[in-house]
Every structure is written in C-alpha cells, then in structure tokens.
C-alpha positions as CSV (number, residue, x, y, z in Angstrom):
1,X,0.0,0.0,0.0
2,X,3.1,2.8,1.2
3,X,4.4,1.6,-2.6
4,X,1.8,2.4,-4.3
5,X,0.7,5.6,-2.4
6,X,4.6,6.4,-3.4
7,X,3.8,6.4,-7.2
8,X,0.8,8.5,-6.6
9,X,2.9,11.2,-5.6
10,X,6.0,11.4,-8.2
11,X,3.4,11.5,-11.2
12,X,1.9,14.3,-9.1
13,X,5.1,15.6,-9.2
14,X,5.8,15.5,-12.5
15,X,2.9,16.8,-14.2
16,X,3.5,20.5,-12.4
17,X,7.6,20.4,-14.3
18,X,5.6,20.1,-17.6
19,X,3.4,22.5,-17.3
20,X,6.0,24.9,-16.1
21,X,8.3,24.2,-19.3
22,X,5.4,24.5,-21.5
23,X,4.8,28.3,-20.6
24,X,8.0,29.0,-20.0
25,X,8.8,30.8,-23.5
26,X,7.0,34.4,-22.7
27,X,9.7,36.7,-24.7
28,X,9.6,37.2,-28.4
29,X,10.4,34.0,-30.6
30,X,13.0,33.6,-33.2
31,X,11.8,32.6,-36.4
32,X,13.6,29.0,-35.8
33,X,11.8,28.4,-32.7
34,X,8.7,30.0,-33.5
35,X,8.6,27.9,-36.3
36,X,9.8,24.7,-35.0
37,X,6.5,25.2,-32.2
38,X,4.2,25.8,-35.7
39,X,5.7,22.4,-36.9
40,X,5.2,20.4,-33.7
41,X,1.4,22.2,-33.2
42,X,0.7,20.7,-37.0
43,X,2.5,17.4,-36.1
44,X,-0.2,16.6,-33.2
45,X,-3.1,18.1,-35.0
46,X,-2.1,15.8,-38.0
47,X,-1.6,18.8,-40.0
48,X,1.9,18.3,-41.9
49,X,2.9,16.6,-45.6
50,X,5.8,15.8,-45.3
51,X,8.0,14.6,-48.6
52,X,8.2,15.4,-51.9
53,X,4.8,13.7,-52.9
54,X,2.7,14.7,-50.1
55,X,3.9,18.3,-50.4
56,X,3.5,18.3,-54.2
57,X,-0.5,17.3,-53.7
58,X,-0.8,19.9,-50.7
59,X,0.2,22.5,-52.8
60,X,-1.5,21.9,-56.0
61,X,-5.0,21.3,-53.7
62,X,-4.5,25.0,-52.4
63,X,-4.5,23.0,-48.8
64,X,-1.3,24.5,-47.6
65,X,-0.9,27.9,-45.2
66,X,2.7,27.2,-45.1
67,X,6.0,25.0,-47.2
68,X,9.1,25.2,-45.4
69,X,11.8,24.0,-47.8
70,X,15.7,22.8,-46.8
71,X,18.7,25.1,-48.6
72,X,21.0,22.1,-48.9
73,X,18.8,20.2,-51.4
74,X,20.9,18.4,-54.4
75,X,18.0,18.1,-57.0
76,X,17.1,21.0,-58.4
77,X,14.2,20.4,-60.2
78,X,12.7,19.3,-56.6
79,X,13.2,23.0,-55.7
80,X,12.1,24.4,-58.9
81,X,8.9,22.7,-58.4
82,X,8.4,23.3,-55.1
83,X,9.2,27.1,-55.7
84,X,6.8,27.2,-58.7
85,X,3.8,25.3,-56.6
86,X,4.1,28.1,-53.8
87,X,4.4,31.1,-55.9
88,X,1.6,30.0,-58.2
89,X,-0.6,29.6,-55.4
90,X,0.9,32.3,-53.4
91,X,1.8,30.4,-50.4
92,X,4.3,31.1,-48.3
93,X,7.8,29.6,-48.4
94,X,10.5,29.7,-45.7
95,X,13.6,28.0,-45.9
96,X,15.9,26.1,-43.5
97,X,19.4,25.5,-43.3
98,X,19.7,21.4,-42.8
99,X,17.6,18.6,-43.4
100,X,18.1,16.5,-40.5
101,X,16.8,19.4,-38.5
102,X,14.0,19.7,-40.6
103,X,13.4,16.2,-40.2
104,X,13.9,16.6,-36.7
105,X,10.7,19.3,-36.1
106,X,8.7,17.1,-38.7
107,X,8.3,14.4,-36.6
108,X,10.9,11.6,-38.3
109,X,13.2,10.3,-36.1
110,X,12.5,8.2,-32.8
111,X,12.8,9.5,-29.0
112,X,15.1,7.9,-26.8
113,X,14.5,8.0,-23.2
114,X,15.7,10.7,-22.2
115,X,14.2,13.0,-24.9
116,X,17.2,13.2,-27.1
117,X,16.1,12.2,-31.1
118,X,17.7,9.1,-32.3
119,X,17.4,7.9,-35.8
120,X,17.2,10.9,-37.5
121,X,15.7,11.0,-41.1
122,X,16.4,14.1,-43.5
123,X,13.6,15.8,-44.9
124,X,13.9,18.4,-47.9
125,X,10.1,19.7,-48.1
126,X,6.9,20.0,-45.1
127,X,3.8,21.5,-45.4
128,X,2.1,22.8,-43.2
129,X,-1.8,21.9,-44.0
130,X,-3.7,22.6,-40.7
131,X,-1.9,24.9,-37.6
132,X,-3.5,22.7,-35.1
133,X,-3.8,25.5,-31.7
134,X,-2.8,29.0,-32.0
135,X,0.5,30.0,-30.9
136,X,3.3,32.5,-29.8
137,X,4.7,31.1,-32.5
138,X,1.7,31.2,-35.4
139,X,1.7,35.1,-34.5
140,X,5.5,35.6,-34.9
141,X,5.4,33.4,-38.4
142,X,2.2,35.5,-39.7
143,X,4.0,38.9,-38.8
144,X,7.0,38.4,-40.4
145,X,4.9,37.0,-43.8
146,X,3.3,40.7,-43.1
147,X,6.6,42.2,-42.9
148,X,8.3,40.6,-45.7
C-alpha cells in the first residue's frame, strides 16, 4: 500500500515540471523556434505533408498555409517545383538551413528515453496543411509573412 501511495505522488510531481516548461517561453520568438512550435502544433493536429509527394499534392490542392523548404537540397528540379507550386498559389515559403533538422521538427526520427532524437531521417520539403492550436509562435510566423 506505502508503494503504491509512493507512485501517486512522483506522477503528481511530474505533471507540475511540464506545465511549467510549457509556458515557459514568454519573450519574443525567433523565427527558428517559432517555427519549429508551428511544426510540432501541425504534427499533433495531424496537419503536416511531409516529402516530396505529399507536399506536391498539398500545394497543388490549395491546402497548404505554409511549405518550409531545406537550402541544402541536391536536386534541383525538386526546388524548382516546389518554388513554382508556392508562388503559383501564393503560399508562403521559408527556408531552412539542414535537413536532418527539418526532419527533426517534422516528426521523423524516434525519442530515446531521455528525450534526445535518435534515428534521425532528413527531410527536404513539409507543409504545413492545418496549424492545429494558435501560438506565440503562429503570431510571430504571420508577422514576419506581413513584414516581408
């Protein structure tokens, strides 16, 4: 019974630390991290394409608010299309310096257990079809689309 009354109490413990971290961001957002909060929003929401394919059929359906594109891409007819698709249907693009971080906010690696990623998988293209929740960091990524 004292074991189990035990367990009660470090959940109850626990749940207060999360809480705390989650609201713990109260100054203005970069663009990196207010976009990497966007990405993780659409991730739970199931709002993100993420690939080549996926973000090819976003984009031509008009379903996408935002494409965030990786710098380092080799092919470049995968960035002429992808370039082409957003300014045809004026949506807006933002681009990113690696693909493993990209891959990283997207959702495509694996969580050890002590919350570092493992497994990493690049990713050149995302979509971002549904925000999920509004955010700090929606509001910092739709001023500087107003500013730009």
């Amino acid at each position: 019974m004292s074991d189990a009354g035990g367990d009660d109490i470090q959940i109850e413990a626990a749940a207060p630390e999360v809480e705390v971290t989650a609201e713990a961001p109260k100054g203005k957002l970069s663009l990196e991290d207010a976009l990497q909060q966007v990405l993780k929003n659409a991730l739970v929401h199931d709002g993100l394409a993420r690939g080549l394919r996926e973000c090819a059929k976003a984009l031509d359906r008009k379903q996408a608010h935002l494409c965030v594109l990786v710098e380092t891409c080799t092919e470049a007819e995968y960035t002429k299309l992808i370039t082409a698709l957003c300014a045809e249907h004026k949506i807006h693009l933002i681009t990113v310096g690696d693909a493993k971080v990209l891959g990283t906010w997207a959702g495509l690696c694996k969580i050890d257990r002590e919350g570092n990623p493992r497994k990493i998988v690049g990713c050149s293209c995302v979509v971002v079809k549904e925000y999920g929740q509004e955010s700090e960091g929606m509001h910092v990524l739709l001023d500087y689309f107003k500013t730009r």
